[in-house]
Every structure is written in structure tokens, then in C-alpha cells.
C-alpha positions as CSV (number, residue, x, y, z in Angstrom):
1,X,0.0,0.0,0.0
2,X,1.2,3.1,-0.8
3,X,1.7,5.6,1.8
4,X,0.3,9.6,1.4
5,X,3.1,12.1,2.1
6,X,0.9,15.3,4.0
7,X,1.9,18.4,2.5
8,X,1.0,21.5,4.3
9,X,-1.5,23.3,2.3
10,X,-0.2,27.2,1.9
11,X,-3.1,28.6,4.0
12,X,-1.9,26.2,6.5
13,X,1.5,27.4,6.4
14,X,0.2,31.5,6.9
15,X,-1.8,29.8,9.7
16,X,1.3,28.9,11.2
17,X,3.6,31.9,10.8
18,X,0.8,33.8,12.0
19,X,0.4,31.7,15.6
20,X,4.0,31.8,16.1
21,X,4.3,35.7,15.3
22,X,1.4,36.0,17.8
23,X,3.2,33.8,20.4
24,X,6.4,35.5,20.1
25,X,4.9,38.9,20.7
26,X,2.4,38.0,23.2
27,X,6.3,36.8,25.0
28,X,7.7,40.2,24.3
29,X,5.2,42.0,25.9
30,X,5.2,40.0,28.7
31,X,8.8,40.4,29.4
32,X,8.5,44.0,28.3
33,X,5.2,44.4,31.2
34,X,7.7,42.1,33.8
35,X,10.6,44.7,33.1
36,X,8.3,48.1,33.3
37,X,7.0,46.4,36.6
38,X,10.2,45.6,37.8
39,X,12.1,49.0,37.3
40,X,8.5,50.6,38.7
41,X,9.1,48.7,42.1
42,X,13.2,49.9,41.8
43,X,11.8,53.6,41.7
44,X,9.5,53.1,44.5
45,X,12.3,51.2,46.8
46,X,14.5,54.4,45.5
47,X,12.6,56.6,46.7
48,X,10.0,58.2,49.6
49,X,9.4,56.9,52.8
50,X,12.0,53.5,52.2
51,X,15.1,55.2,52.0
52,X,16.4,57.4,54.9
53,X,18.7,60.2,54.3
54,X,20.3,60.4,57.8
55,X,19.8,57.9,61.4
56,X,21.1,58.6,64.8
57,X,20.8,56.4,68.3
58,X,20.7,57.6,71.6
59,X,19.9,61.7,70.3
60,X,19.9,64.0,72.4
61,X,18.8,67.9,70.9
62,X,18.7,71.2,73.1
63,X,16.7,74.3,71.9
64,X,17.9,77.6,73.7
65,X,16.8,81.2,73.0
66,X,19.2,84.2,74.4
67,X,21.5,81.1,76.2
68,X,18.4,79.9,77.8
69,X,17.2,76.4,77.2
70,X,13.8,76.3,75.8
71,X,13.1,72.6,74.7
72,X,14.9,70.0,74.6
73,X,14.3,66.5,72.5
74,X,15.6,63.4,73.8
75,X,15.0,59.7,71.7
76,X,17.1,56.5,71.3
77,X,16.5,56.6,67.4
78,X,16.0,59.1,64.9
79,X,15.8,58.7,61.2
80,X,15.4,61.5,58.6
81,X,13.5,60.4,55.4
82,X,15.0,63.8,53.3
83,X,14.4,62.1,50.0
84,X,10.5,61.7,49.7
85,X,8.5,64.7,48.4
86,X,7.2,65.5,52.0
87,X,10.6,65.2,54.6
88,X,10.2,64.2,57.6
89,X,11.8,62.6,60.7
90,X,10.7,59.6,62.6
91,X,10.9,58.5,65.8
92,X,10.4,54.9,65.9
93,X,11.1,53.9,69.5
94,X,9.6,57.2,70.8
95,X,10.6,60.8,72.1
96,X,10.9,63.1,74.8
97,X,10.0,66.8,74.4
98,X,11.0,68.8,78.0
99,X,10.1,72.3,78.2
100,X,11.5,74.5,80.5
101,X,10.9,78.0,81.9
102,X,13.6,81.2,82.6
103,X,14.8,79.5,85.7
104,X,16.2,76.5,83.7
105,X,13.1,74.4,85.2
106,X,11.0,71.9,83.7
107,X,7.2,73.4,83.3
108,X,5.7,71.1,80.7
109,X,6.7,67.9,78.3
110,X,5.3,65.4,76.1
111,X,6.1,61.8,75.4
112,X,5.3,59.3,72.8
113,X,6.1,55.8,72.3
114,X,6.0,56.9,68.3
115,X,6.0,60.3,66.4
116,X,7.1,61.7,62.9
117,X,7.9,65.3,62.4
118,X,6.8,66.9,59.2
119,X,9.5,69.8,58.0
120,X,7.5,71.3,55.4
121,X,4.2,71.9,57.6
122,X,6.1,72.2,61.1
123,X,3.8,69.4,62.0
124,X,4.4,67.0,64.9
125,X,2.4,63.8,65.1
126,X,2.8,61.7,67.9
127,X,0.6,57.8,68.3
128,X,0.6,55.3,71.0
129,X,0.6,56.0,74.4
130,X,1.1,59.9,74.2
131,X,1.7,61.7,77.7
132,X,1.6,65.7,77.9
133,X,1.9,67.6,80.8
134,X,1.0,71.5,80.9
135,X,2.9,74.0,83.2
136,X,-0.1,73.8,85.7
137,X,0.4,70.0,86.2
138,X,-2.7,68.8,83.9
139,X,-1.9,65.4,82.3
140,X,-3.3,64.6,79.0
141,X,-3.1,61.0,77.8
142,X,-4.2,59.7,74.6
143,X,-3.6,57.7,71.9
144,X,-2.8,60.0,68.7
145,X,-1.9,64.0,69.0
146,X,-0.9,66.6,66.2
147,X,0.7,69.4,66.8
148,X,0.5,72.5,64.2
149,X,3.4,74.6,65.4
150,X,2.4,77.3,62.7
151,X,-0.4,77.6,63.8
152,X,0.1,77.3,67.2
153,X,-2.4,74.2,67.9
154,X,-2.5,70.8,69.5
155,X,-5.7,68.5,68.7
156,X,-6.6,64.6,68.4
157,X,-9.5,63.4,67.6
158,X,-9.4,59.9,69.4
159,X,-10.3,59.3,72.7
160,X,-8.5,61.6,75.2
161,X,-8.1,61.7,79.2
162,X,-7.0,65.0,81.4
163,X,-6.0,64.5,84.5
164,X,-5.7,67.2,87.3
165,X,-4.9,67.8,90.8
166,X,-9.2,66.9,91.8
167,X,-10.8,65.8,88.4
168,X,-10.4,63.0,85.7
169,X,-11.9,64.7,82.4
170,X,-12.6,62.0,79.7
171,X,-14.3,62.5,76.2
172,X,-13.8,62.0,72.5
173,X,-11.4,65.0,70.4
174,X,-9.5,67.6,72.0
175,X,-8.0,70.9,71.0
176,X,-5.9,73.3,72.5
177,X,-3.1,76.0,72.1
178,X,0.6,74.7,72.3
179,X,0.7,75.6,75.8
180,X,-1.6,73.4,76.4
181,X,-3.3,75.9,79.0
182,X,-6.3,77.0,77.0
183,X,-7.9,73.3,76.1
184,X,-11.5,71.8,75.1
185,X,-12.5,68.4,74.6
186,X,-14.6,68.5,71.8
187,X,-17.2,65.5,72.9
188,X,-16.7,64.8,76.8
189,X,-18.1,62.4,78.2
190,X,-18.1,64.2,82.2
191,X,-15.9,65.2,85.1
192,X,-14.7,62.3,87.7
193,X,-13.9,64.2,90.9
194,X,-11.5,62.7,92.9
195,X,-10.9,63.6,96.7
196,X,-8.1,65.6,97.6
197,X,-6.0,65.0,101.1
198,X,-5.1,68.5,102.0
């Protein structure tokens, strides 16, 4: 018997050429989408909040005005982010801002076991168990605080707690001037009064 020898038919050959064209390009622009991808995720490493222009341990910074210290900053770790659009500088294991008056005593302070400072706005943010204590001995305690030097404010919108010398003030939001003297809590939920041994 005599065998048939299959020859491909010329459509069947444009056929052909045409799938592996399509294959080839469909690989090419996959590579070419894995590379664009790629060199994306290289920019974004590159840049922003992932690369830090500057870190320091165990900081220590004094503010003074005529000879006379002001403020002074003290964290275990600093680390500037200079390099994003916005610069700022983070305090991952917390701060400690002391205030002190003409006498070279401390009046005031906040701590926090996290804060960022933002250099464009003159912004302060400070999250997780935030202390501040006003020159009258009030103690605010809350969660998240901003502080808007330029404008002179301090406010949070979370849950807040004052404490003074006979009264536990509790409520939701809280705003204030930088002093921390002139206060509100925006939403509060009522004065505890606590007895006083004189």
C-alpha cells in the first residue's frame, strides 16, 4: 500500500507563521510588562518613605533662645527620610520633648512611644501612648496628637483623658493652644472628681 506524504496546504503554512508571530509577541510584551514592573518597584524602593537620608541612636537635641534652654528633644532613634516629596523625621522607639521656663526648670513635656515630624508643615504627630503635661500639672493621655506649630495648635480626635490635681476629664477630640493651657475636649463624656487629702 502506498503511503500519502501530508503536505501543508499554503493557508496552512500563513496559519502557522501567523500563531507563532502572535506567540512570540504575546512573550515580548510580557517580558516587556515584567521589566516596566520591575524597574517601577526599583523607583518606588529608590525613593520616599524607604530610603532614609540620615539615622542617629541615643539623640539627644537642646533648643535655647538668648543662652536659655527652651526645649529639649531626647529619643534612642531618629531617622530622617529627606528624600521623599514630603521630609520628615521619625521617631520609631519614641521621644521626649521637656520644656523648661527662665529658671532652667522643667514646666511642661510630652512623650510618645512613636512620632514623625513633618519639615514642610512644622507638623508633629505623635501615636501610642502619648503623655503631655502643661505647666499647671494637667496630664493629657491619649492615643494620637498633632501638633500644628504654625499655627500654634495641638488636637486629636481619638479618645483623650486629662488629668488634674481633683478631676479626671474624659471624652472623645481635644483641642488646644501649644501651651496646652487654653484646652477643650470637643465631645466629653463628664468630670470624675477625685478627693483631695489636704
Amino acid at each position: 500500500m502506498k503511503r500519502q506524504k501530508y503536505v501543508p496546504s499554503k493557508q496552512a503554512h500563513i496559519n502557522y507563521s501567523k500563531v507563532s508571530i502572535a506567540i512570540l509577541l504575546g512573550g515580548i510584551a510580557m517580558l516587556f510588562f515584567s521589566c516596566a514592573n520591575k524597574i517601577e518597584k526599583i523607583k518606588e524602593l529608590s525613593a520616599g518613605e524607604n530610603t532614609a537620608g540620615m539615622e542617629a541612636e541615643n539623640y539627644e537635641m537642646i533648643h535655647s533662645d538668648s543662652t536659655i534652654i527652651r526645649f529639649k528633644l531626647i529619643t534612642p532613634k531618629l531617622i530622617r527620610y529627606d528624600k521623599s516629596e514630603d521630609p520628615f523625621v521619625e521617631f520609631p522607639q519614641g521621644v521626649e520633648i521637656e520644656r523648661y521656663n527662665e529658671k532652667m526648670e522643667q514646666i511642661a513635656g510630652i512623650t510618645a512611644n512613636f512620632a514623625r515630624f513633618y519639615e514642610k508643615e512644622s507638623k508633629w504627630e505623635a501615636k501610642n501612648n502619648v503623655v503631655a503635661v502643661n505647666p499647671s500639672g494637667d496630664t493629657l493621655k491619649t492615643e494620637h496628637l498633632i501638633w500644628e506649630e504654625k499655627k500654634g495648635i495641638i488636637y486629636s480626635e481619638q479618645f483623650v483623658k486629662i488629668i488634674r490635681k481633683d478631676q479626671v476629664i474624659t471624652g472623645m477630640g481635644f483641642e488646644s493652644d501649644q501651651n496646652l493651657s487654653n484646652w477643650m475636649i470637643k465631645k466629653p463624656k463628664g468630670p470624675v472628681y477625685i478627693e483631695v487629702d489636704e
